[in-house]
KOLTOR-500076 format. One line per 8 residues: their letters; for each residue x, y, z of C-alpha. Coordinates in pm, whole numbers, padded with zeros to 5 digits. Layout:
<nodes>
a) X:Y:Z ~ ...
</nodes>
This chain:
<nodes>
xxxxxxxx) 00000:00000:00000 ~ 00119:00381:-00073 ~ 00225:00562:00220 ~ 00078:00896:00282 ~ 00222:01185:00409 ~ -00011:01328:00727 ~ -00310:01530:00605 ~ -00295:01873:00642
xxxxxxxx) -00510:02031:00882 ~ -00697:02275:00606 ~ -00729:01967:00379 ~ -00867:01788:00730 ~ -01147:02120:00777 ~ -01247:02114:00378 ~ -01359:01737:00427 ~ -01520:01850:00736
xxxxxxxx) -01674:02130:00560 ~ -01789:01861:00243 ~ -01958:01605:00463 ~ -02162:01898:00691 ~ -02280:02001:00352 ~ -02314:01689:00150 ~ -02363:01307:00336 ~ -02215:01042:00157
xxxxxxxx) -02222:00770:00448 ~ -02448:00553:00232 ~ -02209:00546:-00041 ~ -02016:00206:-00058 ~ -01596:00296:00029 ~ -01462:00346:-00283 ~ -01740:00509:-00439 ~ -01767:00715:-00132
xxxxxxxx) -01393:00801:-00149 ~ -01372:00915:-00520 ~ -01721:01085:-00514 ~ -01581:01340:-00166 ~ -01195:01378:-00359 ~ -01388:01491:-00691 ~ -01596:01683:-00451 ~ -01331:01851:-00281
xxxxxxxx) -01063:01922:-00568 ~ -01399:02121:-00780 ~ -01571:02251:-00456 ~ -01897:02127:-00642 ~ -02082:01877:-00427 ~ -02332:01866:-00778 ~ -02092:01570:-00889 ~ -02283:01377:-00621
xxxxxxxx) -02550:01332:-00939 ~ -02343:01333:-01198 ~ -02042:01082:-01159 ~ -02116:00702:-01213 ~ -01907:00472:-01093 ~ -01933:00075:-00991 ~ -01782:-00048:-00636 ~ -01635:-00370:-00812
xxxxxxxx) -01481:-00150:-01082 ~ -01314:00060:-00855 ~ -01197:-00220:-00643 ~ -01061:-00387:-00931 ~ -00872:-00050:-01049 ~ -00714:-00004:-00704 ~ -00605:-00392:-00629 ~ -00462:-00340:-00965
xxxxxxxx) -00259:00023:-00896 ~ -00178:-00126:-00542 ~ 00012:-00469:-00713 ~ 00223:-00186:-00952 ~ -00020:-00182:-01282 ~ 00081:00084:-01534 ~ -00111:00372:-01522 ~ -00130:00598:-01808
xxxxxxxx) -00290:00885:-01889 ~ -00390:01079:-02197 ~ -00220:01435:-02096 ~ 00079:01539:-01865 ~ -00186:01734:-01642 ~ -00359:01437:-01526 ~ -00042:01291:-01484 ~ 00113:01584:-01299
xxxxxxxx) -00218:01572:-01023 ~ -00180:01209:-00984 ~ 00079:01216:-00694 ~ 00143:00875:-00567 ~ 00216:00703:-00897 ~ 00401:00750:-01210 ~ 00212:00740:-01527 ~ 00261:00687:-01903
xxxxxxxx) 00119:00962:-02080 ~ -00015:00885:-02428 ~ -00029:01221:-02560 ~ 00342:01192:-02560 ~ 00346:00848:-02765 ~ 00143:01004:-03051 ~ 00313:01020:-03419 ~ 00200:01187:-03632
xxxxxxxx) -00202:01119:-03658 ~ -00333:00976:-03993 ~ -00617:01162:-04118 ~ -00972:01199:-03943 ~ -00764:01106:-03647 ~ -00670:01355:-03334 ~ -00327:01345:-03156 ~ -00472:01280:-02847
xxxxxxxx) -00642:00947:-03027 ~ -00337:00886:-03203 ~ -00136:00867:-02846 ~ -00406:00641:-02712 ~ -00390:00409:-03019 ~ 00003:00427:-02946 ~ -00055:00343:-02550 ~ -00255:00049:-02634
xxxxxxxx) 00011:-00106:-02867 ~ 00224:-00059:-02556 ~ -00014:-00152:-02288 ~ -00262:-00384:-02420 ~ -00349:-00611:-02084 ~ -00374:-00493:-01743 ~ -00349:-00119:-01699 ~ -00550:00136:-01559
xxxxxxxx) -00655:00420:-01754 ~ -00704:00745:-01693 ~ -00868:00985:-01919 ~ -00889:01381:-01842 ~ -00898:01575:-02158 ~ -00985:01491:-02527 ~ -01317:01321:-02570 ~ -01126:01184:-02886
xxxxxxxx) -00906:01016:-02652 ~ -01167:00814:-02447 ~ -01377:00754:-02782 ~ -01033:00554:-02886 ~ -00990:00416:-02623 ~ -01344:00265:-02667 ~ -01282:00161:-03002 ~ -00951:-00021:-02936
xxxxxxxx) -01194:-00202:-02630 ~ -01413:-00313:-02885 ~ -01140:-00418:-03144 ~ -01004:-00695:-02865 ~ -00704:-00445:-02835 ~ -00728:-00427:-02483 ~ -00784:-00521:-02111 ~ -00821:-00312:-01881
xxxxxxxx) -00913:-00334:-01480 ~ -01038:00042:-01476 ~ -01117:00296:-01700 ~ -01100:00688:-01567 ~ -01296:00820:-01819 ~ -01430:01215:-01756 ~ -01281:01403:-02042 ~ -01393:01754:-02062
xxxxxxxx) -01579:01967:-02368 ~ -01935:02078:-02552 ~ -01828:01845:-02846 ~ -01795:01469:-02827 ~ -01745:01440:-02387 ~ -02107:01356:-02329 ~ -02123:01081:-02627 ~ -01754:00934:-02555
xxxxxxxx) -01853:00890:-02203 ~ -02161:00703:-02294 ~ -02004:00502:-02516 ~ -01769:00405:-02239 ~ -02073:00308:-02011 ~ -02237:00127:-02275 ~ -01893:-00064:-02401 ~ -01915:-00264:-02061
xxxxxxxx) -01560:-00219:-01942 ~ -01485:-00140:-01573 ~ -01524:00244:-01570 ~ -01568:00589:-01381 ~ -01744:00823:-01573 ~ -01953:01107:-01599 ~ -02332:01186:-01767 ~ -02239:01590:-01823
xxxxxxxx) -02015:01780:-02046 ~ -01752:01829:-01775 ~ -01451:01671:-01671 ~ -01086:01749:-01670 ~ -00714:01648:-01561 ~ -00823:01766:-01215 ~ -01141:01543:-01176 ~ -00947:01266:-01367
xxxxxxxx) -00646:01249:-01100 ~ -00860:01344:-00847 ~ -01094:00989:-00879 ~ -00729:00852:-00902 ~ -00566:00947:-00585 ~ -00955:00881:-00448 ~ -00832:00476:-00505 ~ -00484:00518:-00410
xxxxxx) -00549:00697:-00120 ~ -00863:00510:00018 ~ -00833:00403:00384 ~ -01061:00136:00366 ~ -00950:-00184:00228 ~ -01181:-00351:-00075
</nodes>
């Protein structure tokens, strides 16, 4: 298990403050541990309605970052916010795309080659990225334990992450438009920082 350094005393009074405004005691552990971190890194306890995640999917994702899975991202900013772990960050894998196809995709279609069975995902940015992701899913490209998925935009985010909830694989999404490298590492540390044991 990751050590943690001692928790700050204002990070200690913003929890305090989250749970006398929002009461997630009747959320299983994990899911109750990523909801209050995405909670407390946006200071939006709406997320409580939005986020979707499974228990076993989120045990699965942590046994697997506890036992040393990869990780990779799609940008260095989820990366950078995830601070227990070192990740691979496909964004930086990417060649140059072939037509109709985005960098970000390209650098997921390049992580996959290089991580096709086991890894944890985490997805922060490019809608494109999470929609390739998907695809290479469906191709038989790749296992996964946990998908991150809660890329951020008005075009594609809302459709990607759908597709990810309908694909079947072991996910953390979102319904809405929003997202980001902060949510995405946030949900993250949530696993690698959970207390409880699964």
């Amino acid at each position: 298990m990751n050590a943690r350094a001692a928790v700050h005393p204002i990070e200690q009074e913003s929890y305090a403050i989250l749970r006398r405004r929002l009461d997630t005691t009747d959320l299983p552990p994990l899911t109750r541990a990523v909801v209050e971190r995405v909670v407390h890194t946006s200071a939006d306890t709406t997320w409580v309605g939005d986020l979707v995640t499974a228990e076993d999917a989120l045990r699965a994702g942590r046994e697997a970052l506890l036992a040393g899975a990869p990780l990779v991202t799609d940008v260095r900013m989820v990366a950078a916010g995830i601070t227990a772990r070192q990740a691979t960050v496909a964004l930086d894998l990417a060649a140059a795309p072939e037509p109709g196809l985005t960098r970000s995709a390209a650098g997921i279609r390049a992580a996959v080659a290089q991580h096709p069975d086991g890894a944890v995902w985490a997805i922060g940015n490019a809608p494109t990225a999470l929609a390739e992701l998907v695809r290479c899913a469906a191709e038989g490209l790749l296992r996964t334990p946990l998908v991150v998925g809660l890329p951020v935009g008005f075009v594609g985010a809302v459709d990607a992450k759908a597709a990810l909830r309908a694909s079947g694989l072991p996910a953390v999404s979102n319904r809405s438009e929003r997202g980001g490298a902060a949510v995405a590492a946030a949900a993250v540390n949530a696993l690698l920082y959970a207390e409880e044991a699964p």
